[in-house]
N, C-alpha and C positions, 0 to 999 in steps of 0.2 A: 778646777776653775780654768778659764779660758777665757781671751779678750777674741770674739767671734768677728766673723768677717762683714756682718752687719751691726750697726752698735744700738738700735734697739734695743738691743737685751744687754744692755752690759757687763757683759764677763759672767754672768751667774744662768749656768744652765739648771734643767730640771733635775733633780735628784735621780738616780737609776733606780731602778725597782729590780734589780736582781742582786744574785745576793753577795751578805761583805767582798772584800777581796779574800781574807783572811778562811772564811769559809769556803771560798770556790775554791781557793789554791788548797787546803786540806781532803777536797771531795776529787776534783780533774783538774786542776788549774784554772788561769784564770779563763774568764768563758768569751770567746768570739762574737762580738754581738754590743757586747757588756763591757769588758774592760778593755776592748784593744780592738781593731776595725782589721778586715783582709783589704788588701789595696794589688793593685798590678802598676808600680812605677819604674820608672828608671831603677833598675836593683843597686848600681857600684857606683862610688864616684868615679871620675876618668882619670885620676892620679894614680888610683891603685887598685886595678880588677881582684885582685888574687885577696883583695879581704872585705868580710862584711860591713855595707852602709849603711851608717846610725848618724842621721839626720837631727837635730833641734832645729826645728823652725821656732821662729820667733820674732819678737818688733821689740828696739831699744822702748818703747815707749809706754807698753804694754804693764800692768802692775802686777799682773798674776807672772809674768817672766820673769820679774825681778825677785816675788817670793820663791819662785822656781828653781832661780840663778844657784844658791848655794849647792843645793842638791845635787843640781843636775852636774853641777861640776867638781865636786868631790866623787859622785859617780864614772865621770869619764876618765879620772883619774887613774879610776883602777881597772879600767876593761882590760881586757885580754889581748895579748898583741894583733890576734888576727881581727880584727874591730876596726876600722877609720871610723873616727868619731868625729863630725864636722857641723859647724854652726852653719844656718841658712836661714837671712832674714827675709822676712816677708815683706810685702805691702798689696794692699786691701784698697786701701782708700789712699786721695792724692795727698794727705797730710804725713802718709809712712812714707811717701816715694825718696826726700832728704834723708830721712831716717836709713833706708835699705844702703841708699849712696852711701852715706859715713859708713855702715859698716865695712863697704865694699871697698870703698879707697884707703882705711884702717887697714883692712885686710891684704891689701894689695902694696901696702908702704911694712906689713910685718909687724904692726903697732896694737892690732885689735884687741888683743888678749889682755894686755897691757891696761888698756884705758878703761876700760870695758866696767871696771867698776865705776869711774869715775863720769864716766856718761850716765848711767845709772842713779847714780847719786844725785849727777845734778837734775836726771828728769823727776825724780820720783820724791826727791826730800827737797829740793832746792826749787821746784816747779819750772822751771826750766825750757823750752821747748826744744831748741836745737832743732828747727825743722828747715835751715834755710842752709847753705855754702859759708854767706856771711857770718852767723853766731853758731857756727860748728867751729869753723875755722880761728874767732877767737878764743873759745873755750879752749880748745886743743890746744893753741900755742901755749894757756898757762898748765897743759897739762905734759907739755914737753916735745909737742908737734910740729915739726918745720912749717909752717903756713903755706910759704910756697911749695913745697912739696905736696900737701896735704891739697892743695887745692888745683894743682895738676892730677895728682890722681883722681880725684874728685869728677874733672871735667873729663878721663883719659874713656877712650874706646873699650881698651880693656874692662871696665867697671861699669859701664853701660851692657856691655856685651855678658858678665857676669852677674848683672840683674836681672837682665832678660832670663838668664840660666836659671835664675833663682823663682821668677814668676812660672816657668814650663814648669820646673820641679812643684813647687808647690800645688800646680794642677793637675800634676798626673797623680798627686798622692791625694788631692783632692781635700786639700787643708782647708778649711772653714772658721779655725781659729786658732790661736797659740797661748801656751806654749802646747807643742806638738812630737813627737818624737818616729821618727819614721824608721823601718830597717828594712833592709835589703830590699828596698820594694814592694815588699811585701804586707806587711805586716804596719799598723801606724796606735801608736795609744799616746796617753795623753792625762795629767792629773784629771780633767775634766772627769774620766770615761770612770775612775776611781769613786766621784761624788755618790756613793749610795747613800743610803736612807739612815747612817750613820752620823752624820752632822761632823765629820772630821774636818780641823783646821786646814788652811793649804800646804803648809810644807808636809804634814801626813801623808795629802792625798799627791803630792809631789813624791814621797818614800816609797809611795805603792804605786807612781805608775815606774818608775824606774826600776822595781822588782819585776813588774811586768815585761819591762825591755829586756831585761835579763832572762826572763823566763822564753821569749821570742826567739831572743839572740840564739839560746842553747837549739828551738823548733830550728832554726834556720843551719845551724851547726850540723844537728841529724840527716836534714834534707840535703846537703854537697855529695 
């Protein structure tokens, strides 16, 4: 599943017609085309050339990223040292651009990891919106966030300048929907790309694209 970049279709793409994952991976792995897309983007992040980058795109707002959320970070938990695993939110439309912000100034005050359930929480159970400075900035404070802090980073160059980062990125990888998982440039899949003709729940089809990234990771491993 995937929240796309046009919302016509809301989050539910077509079923793929090729085959399980469970079968591909037992015949060649899984298949190009089918579970995971060739991309040519920015391959590293700029902290650390010397290890592989393993991207999440994504939007606080989005519902298939919040079924996603566990997974994918119990998974990051255990990568390999040579891995940067880094979050990167999207925005599509002008209702994520507050959205992409809080992560960015979250990010930028060292707070993001931290709240990140709690923003979640309130968009997805609590309906929430949080798309403004204003009711970010109050939520955060009862969530332990300096307000004034929180709302200098919010307005700072830095986090404008890191969103920009984050819209290039997402174009070169050529992201149309989240949640998304990109590496080294290379390579991009995504629980969507898992939806075959199997009728699996989402965090399934979230277990299998993560198998996938792992399966990528090791292609990208062979090729240094």
């Amino acid at each position: 599943m995937v929240m796309p970049r046009r919302p016509l279709v809301l989050g539910l793409l077509p079923a793929s017609l090729g085959l399980p994952l469970a079968e591909a991976q037992a015949q060649a792995g899984p298949i190009p085309g089918r579970h995971y897309a060739v991309r040519n983007a920015p391959a590293q992040a700029p902290s650390d050339p010397t290890r592989i980058d393993v991207v999440e795109f994504f939007w606080y707002g989005c519902p298939h990223c919040y079924v996603f959320e566990p997974v994918i970070e119990q998974w990051a938990k255990q990568l390999a040292a040579d891995v940067n695993f880094r979050r990167v939110h999207v925005q599509f439309r002008a209702n994520m651009k507050g959205h992409q912000r809080m992560f960015f100034a979250l990010e930028a005050l060292g707070l993001e990891p931290q709240v990140r359930p709690a923003i979640f929480a309130a968009m997805h159970r609590q309906g929430q919106m949080l798309d403004d400075l204003e009711s970010q900035a109050r939520f955060l404070a009862m969530a332990g966030v300096d307000s004034a802090k929180y709302q200098a980073a919010w307005k700072s160059m830095g986090v404008a300048t890191r969103c920009l980062q984050a819209d290039r990125l997402a174009e070169a990888y050529d992201i149309d929907g989240v949640p998304s998982i990109g590496i080294a440039g290379r390579f991009l899949t995504s629980p969507s790309m898992q939806n075959t003709a199997e009728g699996l729940p989402e965090p399934e089809l979230g277990r299998r694209a993560v198998q996938v990234a792992d399966y990528l990771l090791q292609r990208q491993r062979t090729a240094r």
